[in-house]
N, C-alpha and C positions, 0 to 999 in steps of 0.2 A: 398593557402590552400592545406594539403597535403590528396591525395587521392589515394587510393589503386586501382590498377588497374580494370574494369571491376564492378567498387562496383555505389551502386545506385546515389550515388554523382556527376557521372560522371559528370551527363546534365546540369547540372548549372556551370560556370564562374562566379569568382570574381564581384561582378557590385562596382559601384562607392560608394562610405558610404556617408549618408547623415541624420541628425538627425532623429532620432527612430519615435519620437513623428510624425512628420509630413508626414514620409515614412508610418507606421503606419495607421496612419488616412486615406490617400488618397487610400494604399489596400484595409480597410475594407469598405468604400465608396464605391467601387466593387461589394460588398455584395449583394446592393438593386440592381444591374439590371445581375448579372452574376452566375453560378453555378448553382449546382445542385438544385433539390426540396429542398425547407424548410421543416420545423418541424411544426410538430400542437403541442400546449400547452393544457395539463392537471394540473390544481390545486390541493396542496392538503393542508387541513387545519383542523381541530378537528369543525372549526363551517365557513359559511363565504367562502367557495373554492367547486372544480367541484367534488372531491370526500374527504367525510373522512378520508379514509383508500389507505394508500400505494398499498393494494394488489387490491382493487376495479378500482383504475385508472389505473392500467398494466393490468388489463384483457380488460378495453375497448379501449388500446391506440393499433393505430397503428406502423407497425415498422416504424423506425426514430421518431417519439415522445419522445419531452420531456417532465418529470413530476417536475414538481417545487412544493417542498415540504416545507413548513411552520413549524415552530414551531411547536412542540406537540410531542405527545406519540403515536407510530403506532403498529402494531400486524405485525407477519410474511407477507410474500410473496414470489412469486417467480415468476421470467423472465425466458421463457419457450421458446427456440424455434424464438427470434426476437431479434431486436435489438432498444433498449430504450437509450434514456440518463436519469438518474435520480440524481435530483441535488437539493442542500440546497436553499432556495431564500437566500436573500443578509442580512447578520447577523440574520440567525435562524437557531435552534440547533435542527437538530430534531430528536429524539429518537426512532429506533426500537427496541420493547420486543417481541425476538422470533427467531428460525432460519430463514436466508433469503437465499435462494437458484438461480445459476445463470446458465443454462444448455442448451445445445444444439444451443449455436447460432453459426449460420450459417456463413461458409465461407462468408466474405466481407461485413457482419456485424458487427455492435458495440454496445457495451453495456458499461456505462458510468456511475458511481456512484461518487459523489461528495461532502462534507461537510457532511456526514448523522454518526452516531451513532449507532452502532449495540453492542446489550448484550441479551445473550443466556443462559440455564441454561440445562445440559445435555449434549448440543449435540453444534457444532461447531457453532457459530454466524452467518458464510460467510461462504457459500459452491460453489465453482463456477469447473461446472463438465464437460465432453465434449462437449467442446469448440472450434470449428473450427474459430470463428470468434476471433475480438480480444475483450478484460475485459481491463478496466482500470479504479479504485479506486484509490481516490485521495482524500486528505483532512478529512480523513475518522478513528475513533478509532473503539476497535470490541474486546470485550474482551466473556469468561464464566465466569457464576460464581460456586461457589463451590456445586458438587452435591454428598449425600455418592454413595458409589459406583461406580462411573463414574473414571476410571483411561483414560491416555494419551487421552483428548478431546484437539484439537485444537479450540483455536480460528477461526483462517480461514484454510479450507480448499479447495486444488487448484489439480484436477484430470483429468488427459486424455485434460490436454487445452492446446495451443500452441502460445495461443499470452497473457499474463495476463500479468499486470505491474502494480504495487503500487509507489505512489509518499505521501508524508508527510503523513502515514499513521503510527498508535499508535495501537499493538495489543500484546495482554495478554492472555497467554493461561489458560487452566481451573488447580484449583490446584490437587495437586495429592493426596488422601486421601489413609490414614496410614490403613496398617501395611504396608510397603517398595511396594507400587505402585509409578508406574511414574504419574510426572506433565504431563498436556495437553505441546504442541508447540505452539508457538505464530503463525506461522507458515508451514502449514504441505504441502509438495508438493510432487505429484507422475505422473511421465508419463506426464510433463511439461516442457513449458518453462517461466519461470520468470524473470523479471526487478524490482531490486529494490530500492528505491531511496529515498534520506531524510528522513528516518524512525526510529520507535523507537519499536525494539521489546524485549519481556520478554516471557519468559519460565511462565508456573505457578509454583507457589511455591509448596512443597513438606508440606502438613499437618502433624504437630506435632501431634507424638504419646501419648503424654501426658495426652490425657482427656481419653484415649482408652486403655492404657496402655500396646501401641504394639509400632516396630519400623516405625520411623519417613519416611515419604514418599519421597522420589523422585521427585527432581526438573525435571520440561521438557528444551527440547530446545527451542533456540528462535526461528529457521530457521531448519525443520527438513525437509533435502531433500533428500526423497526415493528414486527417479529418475527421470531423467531427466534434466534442465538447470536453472540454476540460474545467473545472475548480478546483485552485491548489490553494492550501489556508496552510499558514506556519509549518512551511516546509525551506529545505536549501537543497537547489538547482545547482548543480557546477555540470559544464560542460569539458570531459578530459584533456589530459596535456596533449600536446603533441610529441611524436618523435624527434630525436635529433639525428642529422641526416648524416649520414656515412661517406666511406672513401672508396672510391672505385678505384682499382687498379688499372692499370693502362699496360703493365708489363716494359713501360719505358724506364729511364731512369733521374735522376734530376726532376727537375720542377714539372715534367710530365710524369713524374711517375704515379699520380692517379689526377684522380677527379672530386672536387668537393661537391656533395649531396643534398640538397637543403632540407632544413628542417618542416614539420609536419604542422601543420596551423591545428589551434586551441578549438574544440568541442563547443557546442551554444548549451546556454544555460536552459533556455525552451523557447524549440524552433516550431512555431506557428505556422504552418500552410497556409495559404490562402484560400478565404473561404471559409476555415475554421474558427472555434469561440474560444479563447483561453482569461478567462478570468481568476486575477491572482490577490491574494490577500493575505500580507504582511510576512511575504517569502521572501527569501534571496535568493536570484540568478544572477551566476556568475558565469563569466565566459572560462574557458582552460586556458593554460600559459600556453605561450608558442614553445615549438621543439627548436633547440637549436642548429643551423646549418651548421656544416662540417669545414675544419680549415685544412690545410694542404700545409705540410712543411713546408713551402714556400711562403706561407701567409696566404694564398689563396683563400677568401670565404665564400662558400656560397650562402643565399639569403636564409634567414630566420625565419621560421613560420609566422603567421598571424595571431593576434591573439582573439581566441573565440569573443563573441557577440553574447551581452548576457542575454539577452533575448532578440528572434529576430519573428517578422510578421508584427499582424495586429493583438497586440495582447493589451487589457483590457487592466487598470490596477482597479483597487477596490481600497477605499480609506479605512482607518480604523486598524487595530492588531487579532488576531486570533484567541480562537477561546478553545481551549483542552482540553480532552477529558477521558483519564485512563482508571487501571483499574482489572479486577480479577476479572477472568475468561472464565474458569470454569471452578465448582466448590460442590460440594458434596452436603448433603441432609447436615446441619449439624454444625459445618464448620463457618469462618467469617468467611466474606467477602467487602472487600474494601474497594473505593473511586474514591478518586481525588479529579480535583478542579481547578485550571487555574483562567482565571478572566481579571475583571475589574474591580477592586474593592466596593463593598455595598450590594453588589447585584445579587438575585437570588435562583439557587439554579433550579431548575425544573428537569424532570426525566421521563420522557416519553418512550414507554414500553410500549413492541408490538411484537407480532410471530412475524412476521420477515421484513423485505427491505423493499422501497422504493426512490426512485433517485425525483425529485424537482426541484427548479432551482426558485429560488423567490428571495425578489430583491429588495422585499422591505428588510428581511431578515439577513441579506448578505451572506446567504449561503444554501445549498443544497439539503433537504431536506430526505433523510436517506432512508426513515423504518418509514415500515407500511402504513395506511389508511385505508380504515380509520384505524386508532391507536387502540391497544388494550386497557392500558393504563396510564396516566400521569402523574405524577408523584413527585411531590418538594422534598429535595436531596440536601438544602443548605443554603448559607450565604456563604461568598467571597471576603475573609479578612482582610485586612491592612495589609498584608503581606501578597495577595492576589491570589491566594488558595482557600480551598476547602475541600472537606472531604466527609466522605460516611460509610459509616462501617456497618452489615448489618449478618443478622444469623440465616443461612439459609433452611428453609421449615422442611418439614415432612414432604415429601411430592405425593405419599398416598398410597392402597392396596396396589399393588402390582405395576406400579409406574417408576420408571426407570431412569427419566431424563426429560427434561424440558430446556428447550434455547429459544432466547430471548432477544432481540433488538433494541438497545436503548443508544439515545442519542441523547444531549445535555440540551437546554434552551438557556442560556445566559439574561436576565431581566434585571435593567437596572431600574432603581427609584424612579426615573423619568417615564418607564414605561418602553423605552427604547430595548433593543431583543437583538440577539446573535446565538449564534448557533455552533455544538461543535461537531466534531466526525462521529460516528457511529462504530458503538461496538457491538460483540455479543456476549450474552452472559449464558453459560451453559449450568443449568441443576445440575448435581448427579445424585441417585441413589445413593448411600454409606454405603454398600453392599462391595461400588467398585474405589 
């Protein structure tokens, strides 16, 4: 394995490879008598669970609490000041209507959001703001929806934080309403650092001037980074359409009888500031189509918009393809939990377990290094087939007298025969007692 001089990698040696599944089982078996304090469990559920409402069960949880969320339709919140994990139970979808807000947590805490749904009307879905500790979102969509008057809302917004990282996350920014206002960013980051990974972002679209009879609006970016750091690995960038632009009435008649509008230029697939780091690895960024200008019964056109820039600033590529790695969130005493992997045929994956997150970047390994240090555990998870997956299933054990919940940080380390190494995003793995 190759390691860069003085990088956190150091402490750990090669150990011998030995099937995932059973390497696996016998660390997390460790669980029930070793490490830190456990988590106390909060339910939540619309009938049937320990609170109704998302924001009811974060005001009475302590830090390290997890909220295991149910099915249903919940109202805003926000994580003030601690560090929670808040995470889907095992196949529920569950829906926030409202902004949710994530701020001030504290150096060498974590905050941990998982499977949940967030859609916003005005104002950005996901705001996560000075942040000394680390944010990791995963498994997570987060769109606005269209409000008049509201130009450039993001979906998520990421402010004054230094450790944040998204993994298979889906986010849509707000649309841009006409006359030539910008869309929302899927994406908006300032005075950051970011990781980000298997995702799908969109710009919002630029609203057609047509029912208004002004020009067509302004698609947003998908990845708008004001300042500060980004790393996006096997993610797709598109910057939104634009509108198409409208007819002004003139109240004349004949070939004055209005005025053609033009259409709204395309969205950047990731608009890099100057001054900022955006290193990308084996994404696609795509500009948005142009809105079309509007023609006049006479044949009047006015112009077409632009078509967005797939990326604009200094962004930075990184050779090579992305390495994956997904997999259950949360599983109870008792039942599987399953990862899969997909990289390079041959390579062998390795699984660095720790209790929370830290973000560095290190460029032997071509990527951000996201769970804490030093690590709990490391553990051989498998090799990579012919086909460029793998995977391992294992049983999760007792957690123990009176322990309720433990979460975990595991991040994959891809090693192929050569000795050569990559890296992929970071997830969490949450125990739970059978009880819940």
């Amino acid at each position: 394995m190759l390691r860069p001089a003085g990088s956190p990698w150091d402490t750990f040696r090669t150990a011998p490879f030995r099937t995932g599944s059973v390497r696996l089982l016998r660390a997390l078996a460790l669980l029930a008598v070793s490490g830190p304090a456990f988590a106390g469990v909060r339910t939540v559920a619309p009938t049937g669970a320990d609170h109704s409402q998302i924001a009811s069960a974060v005001a009475a949880a302590a830090p390290g609490d997890v909220i295991l969320v149910r099915t249903g339709n919940y109202g805003s919140f926000s994580i003030d000041g601690l560090g929670l994990t808040l995470v889907a139970d095992t196949n529920a979808t569950p829906l926030v209507q409202g902004p949710v807000l994530i701020r001030n947590v504290p150096a060498g805490s974590n905050v941990t959001i998982a499977g949940l749904r967030f859609g916003a009307a005005s104002t950005s879905a996901l705001t996560i703001l000075d942040c000394a500790g680390s944010v990791r979102v995963v498994d997570v969509l987060a769109w606005v929806s269209p409000a008049p008057f509201q130009a450039e809302v993001a979906a998520v917004r990421v402010e004054r934080s230094s450790d944040v990282a998204f993994a298979r996350a889906t986010f849509t920014g707000a649309p841009g309403p006409a006359p030539a206002t910008r869309a929302g960013a899927a994406l908006l980051v300032l005075d950051s650092a970011i990781a980000l990974h298997d995702s799908n972002l969109r710009g919002g679209y630029g609203i057609p001037g047509t029912t208004s009879g002004s020009a067509g609006g302004h698609g947003g970016a998908a990845l708008d980074l004001r300042s500060g750091s980004v790393f996006v690995s096997g993610t797709f960038l598109s910057g939104g359409s634009g509108g198409a632009g409208g007819l002004t009435s003139t109240g004349l008649l004949g070939c004055s009888a209005s005025i053609a509008r033009p259409g709204g230029d395309g969205g950047v697939g990731l608009d890099a500031a100057l001054g900022s780091t955006a290193r990308v690895l084996d994404s696609s960024l795509v500009g948005g189509p142009p809105g079309a200008g509007a023609t006049t019964s006479c044949g009047q056109h006015a112009s077409d918009g632009t078509v967005g820039a797939a990326s604009r600033g200094v962004v930075s590529p990184i050779a090579g393809t992305a390495r994956t790695f997904t997999g259950t969130i949360a599983a109870r005493e008792g039942q599987s939990a399953a990862f899969a992997f997909r990289g390079v045929p041959g390579e062998r994956v390795v699984l660095f377990l720790a209790d929370g997150g830290s973000q560095t970047w290190n460029p032997v390994l071509a990527g951000t290094v996201l769970v804490g240090i030093p690590f709990w555990r490391r553990i051989a998870a498998g090799t990579i087939g012919a086909n460029g997956e793998g995977s391992s299933l294992l049983t999760v054990p007792e957690l123990g007298p009176s322990q309720t919940a433990r979460v975990l940080h595991l991040q994959a380390l891809f090693v192929a025969p050569s000795g050569a190494s990559r890296l992929s995003g970071a997830r969490p793995l949450v125990l739970l007692d059978a009880a819940y």
